[in-house]
C-alpha positions in Angstrom: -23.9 2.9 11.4 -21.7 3.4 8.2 -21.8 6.9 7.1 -19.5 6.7 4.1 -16.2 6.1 3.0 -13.0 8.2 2.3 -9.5 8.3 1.2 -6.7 8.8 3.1 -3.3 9.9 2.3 -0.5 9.4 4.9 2.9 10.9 3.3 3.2 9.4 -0.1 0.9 6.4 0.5 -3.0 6.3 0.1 -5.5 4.4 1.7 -8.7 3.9 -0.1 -12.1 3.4 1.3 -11.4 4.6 4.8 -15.1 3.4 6.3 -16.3 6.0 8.5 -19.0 5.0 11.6 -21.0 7.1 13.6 -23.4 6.0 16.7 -24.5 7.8 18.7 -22.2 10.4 19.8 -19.2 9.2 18.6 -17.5 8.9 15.0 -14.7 6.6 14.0 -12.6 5.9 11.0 -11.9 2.3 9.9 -9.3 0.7 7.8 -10.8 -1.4 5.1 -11.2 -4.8 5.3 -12.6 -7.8 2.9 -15.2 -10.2 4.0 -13.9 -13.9 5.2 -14.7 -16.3 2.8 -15.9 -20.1 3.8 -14.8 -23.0 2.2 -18.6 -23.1 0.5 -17.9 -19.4 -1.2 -20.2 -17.5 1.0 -19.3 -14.6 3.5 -18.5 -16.6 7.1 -21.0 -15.1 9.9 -20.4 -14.7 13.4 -21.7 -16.5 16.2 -23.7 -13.4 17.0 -25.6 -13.5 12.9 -23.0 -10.5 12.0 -20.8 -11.2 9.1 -16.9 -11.5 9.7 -14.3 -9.1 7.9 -10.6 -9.8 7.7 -8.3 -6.7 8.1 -6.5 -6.1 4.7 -3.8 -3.5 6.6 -4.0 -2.8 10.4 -2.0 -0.7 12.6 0.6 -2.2 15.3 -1.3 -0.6 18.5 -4.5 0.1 19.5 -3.0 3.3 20.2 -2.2 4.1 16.8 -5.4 3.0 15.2 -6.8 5.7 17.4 -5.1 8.2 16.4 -5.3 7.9 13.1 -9.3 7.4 13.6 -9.1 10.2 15.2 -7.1 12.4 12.9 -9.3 11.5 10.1 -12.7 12.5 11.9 -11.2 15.8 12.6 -10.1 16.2 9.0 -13.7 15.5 7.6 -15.4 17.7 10.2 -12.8 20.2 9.5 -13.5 20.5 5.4 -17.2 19.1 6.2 -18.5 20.0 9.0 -21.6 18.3 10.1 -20.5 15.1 7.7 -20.0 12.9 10.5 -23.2 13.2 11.9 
């Protein structure tokens, strides 16, 4: 379930519109992403009725997408705690 969105900065770079997820008892951060387009101009939907997003920036390794996921959830619950729940 989206619970909101944030922005990130990493060194001198900023993300915008981190998504952040919770369900159940876990909480994840998201790069953003943009909704694939079909050739009729309407947002393409997967073969399981949810609608398909194209990753606009994505990390190199699963490894470091969790990290970062990570590092951002603690950051929120840090200055907010309870936010991600």
């Amino acid at each position: 379930m989206l619970r909101g969105f944030c922005d990130v900065q990493i060194g001198a770079m900023i993300i915008h519109d981190v998504s952040i997820f919770r369900k159940e008892a876990n909480a994840w951060a998201a790069l953003p992403s943009k909704p694939r387009i079909g050739a009729d101009g309407q947002q393409m939907m997967g073969n399981n009725g949810k609608p398909l997003w194209s990753p606009i920036v994505e990390w190199a390794t699963r490894e470091a997408s969790e990290k970062f996921s990570i590092s951002v959830i603690e950051a929120i619950e840090q200055d907010n705690p309870g936010q991600t729940g």
